[in-house]
FIDOZA-953585 format. One record per residue (C-alpha): residue number from 1; x, y, z. Coordinates in pm, whole numbers, always signed. Last residue first. Layout:
BEGIN
> NUM|X|Y|Z
...
This chain:
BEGIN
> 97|+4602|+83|+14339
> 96|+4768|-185|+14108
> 95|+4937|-551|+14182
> 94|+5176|-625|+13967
> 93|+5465|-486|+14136
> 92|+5390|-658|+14474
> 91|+5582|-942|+14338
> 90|+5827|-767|+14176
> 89|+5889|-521|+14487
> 88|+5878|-845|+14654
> 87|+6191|-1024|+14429
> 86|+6375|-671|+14491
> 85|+6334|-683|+14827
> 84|+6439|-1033|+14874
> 83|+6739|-959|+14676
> 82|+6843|-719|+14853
> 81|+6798|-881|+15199
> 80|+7065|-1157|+15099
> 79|+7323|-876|+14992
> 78|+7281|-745|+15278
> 77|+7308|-1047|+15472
> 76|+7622|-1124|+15245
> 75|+7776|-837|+15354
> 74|+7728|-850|+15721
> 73|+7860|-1209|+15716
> 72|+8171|-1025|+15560
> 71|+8196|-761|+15815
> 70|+8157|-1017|+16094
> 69|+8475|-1218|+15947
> 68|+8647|-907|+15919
> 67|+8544|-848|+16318
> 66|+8665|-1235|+16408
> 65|+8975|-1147|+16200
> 64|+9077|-814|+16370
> 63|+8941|-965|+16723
> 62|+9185|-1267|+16692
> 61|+9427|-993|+16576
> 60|+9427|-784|+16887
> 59|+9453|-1094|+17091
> 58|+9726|-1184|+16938
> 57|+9884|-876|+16983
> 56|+9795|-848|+17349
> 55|+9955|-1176|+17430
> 54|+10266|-1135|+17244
> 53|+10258|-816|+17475
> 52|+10262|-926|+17790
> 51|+10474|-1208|+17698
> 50|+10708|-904|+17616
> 49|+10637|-756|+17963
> 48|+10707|-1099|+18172
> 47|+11045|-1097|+18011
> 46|+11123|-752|+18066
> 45|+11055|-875|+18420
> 44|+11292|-1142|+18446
> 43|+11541|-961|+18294
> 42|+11553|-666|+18550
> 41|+11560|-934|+18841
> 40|+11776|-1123|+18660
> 39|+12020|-808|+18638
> 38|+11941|-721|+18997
> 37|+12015|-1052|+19102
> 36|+12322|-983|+18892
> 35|+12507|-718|+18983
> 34|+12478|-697|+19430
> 33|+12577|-1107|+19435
> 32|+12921|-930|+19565
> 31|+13119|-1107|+19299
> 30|+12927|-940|+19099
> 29|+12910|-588|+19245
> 28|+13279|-604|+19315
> 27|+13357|-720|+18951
> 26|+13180|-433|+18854
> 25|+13362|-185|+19047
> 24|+13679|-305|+18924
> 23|+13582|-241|+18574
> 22|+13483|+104|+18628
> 21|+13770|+174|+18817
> 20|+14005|+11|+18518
> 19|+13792|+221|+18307
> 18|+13816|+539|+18494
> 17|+14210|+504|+18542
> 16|+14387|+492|+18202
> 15|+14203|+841|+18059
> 14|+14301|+966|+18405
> 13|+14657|+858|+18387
> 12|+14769|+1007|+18007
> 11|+14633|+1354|+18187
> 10|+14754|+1285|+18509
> 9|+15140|+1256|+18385
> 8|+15116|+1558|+18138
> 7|+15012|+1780|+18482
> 6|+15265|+1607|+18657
> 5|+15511|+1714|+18329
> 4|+15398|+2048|+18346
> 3|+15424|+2097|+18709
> 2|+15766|+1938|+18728
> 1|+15908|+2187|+18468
């Protein structure tokens, strides 16, 4: 009967145990200084990637407008050039071979 109820004992214990160890064992690294330079550390350069990042996007869009813009220069040059073909293929139009 003892073995059963020891074995009944450590299984409501364990359950119990490995939190309050966990939690002890981060209080330790805290109050060590051990958690949280490591922690800033760690934040510190997620922080650094993001700006990273923000940067790139905007970059990436400054060249997505600036290459729209292009496009649409491109378009009315074409459409500029068009015209002056057509208005010499009229001009040269009347003369014959």
């Amino acid at each position: 009967m003892k073995s059963v109820d020891n074995i009944r004992w450590r299984n409501h214990l364990i359950p119990l145990l490995v939190p309050l160890l966990l939690l002890l064992g981060w209080q330790l690294s805290v109050s060590c200084g051990w958690l949280s330079t490591r922690i800033a550390s760690a934040t510190e350069q997620q922080t650094q990637v993001v700006d990273e990042i923000n940067r790139s996007i905007t970059e990436i869009n400054d060249l997505a407008t600036q290459g729209a813009d292009r496009s649409r220069d491109i378009g009315s040059i074409s459409r500029s050039l068009d015209g002056y073909a057509q208005q010499l293929q009229q001009q040269t139009g009347r003369f014959k071979v």
